[in-house]
N, C-alpha and C positions, 0 to 999 in steps of 0.2 A: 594273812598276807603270804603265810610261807605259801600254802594251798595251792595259791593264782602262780607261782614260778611254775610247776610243768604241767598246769591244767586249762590255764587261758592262753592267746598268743599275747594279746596287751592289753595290759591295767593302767585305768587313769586316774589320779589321785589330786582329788580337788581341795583347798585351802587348809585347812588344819591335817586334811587325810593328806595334803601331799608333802607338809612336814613331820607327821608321821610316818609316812615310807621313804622317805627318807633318811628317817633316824634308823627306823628298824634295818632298811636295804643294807644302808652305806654309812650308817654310824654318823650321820651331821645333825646335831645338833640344834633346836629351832633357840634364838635366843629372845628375850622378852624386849621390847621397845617401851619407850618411858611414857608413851602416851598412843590411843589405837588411831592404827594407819585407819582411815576413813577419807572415801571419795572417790573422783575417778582421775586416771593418772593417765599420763603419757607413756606408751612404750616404742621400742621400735625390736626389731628383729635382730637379733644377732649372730644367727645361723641361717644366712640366706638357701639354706638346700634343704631346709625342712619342709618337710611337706603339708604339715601343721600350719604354717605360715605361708605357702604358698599363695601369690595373689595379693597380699596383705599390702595396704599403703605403707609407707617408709614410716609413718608413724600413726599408730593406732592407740585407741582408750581402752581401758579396762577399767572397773568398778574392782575397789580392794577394798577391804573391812576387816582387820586383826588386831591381835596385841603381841603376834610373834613375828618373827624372820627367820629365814637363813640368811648366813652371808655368801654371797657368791665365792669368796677364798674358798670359800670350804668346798665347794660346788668344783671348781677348774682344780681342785687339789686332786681329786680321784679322776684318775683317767678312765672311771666306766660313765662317768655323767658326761652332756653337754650342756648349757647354757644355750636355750632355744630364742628368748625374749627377753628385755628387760627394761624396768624405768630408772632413771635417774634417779627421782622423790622416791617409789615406788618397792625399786630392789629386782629380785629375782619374778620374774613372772611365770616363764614357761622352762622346765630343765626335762629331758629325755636320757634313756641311756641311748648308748650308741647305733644301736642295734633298733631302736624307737619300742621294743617289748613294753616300756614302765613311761609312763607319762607323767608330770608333776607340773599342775596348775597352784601358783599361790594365791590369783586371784579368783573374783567372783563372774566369769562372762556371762553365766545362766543367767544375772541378776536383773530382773526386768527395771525400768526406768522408775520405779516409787518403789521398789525394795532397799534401794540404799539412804534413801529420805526415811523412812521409817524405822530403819538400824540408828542414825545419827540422830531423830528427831526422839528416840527411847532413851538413846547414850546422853544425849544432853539434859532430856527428862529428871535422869539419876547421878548429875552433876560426876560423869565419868568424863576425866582427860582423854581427849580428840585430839587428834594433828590431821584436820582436814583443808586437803589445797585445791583452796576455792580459781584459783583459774583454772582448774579444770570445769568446774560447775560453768563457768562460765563460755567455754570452749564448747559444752552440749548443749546451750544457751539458758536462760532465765526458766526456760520451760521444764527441765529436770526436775530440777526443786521445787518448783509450784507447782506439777500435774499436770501443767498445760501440753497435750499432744506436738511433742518436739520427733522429729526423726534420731533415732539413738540405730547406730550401726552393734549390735550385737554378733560376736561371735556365741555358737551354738553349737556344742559337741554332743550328736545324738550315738547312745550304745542300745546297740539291738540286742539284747541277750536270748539264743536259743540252744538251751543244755547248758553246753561247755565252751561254745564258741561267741567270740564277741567280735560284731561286726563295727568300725570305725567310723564315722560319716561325719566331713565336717561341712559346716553350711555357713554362707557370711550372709545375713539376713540385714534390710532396713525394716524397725521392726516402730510401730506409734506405740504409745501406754495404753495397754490394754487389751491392743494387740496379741491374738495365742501365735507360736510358732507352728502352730499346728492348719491354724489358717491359710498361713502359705502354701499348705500343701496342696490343695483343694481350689 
């Protein structure tokens, strides 16, 4: 991580990686929860000039799957972070520095529509404590959880890497199961 401070312009650090860089950046902390956040949650935007969020409805889903957090105190305590996104159920979603160089996603957006059915349907398998909030499942309708081709609005953060430079591209995609992102392209 030190490496990426004066060799990339922005680094984005996705669910365990972005409480990781976190800890390492700016010394916060990831704290354990009594039982893993699993499902998919409500957020809304809380830095409407991000550019990350640009576009976005007043309130968007995200798919979460952990057994840590950060607490936002900790997040608004350093005045090099922002608070980009967040849920209620949920917590911290999206934090940026100031400057947008360091990116920190807590959730899962890459997560196709039966990748979070098949993390909860293993967790309950092995009788692990879940805190999963079922009106969300319900908000992406019956078809989530059963497979049935439902439209799921995914965000999709593609990084072109060539050398040393990384190019940013974000894409708000309706995507079915089964669906590649790479379809759309074409």
């Amino acid at each position: 991580m030190e490496w990426s401070k004066p060799h990339v312009h922005s680094t984005l650090h996705i669910c365990w990686g972005a409480q990781a860089g976190l800890y390492y950046h700016y010394g916060i902390k990831k704290k354990p929860l009594e039982e893993k956040l699993s499902g998919v949650y409500a957020h809304t935007v809380d830095y409407k000039r991000s550019i990350l969020f640009r576009g976005f409805d007043d309130t968007f889903m995200v798919p979460h799957s952990r057994h840590t957090t950060v607490d936002r105190a900790d997040i608004e305590a350093n005045p090099s972070l922002r608070v980009l996104a967040s849920s209620e159920e949920a917590g911290i979603y999206a934090v940026s520095t100031k400057k947008g160089r360091q990116i920190f996603i807590t959730g899962h957006s890459e997560y196709d529509p039966l990748t979070l059915q098949a993390e909860y349907q293993r967790d309950v398998s092995q009788g692990k404590p879940i805190r999963c909030m079922t009106d969300a499942w319900k908000f992406l309708g019956a078809g989530y959880v059963a497979g049935i081709p439902t439209p799921v609005i995914t965000m999709t953060i593609v990084f072109i890497a060539l050398g040393l430079v990384f190019v940013d591209v974000c894409v708000l995609s309706i995507l079915q199961p089964g669906e590649a992102f790479l379809d759309l392209l074409y």
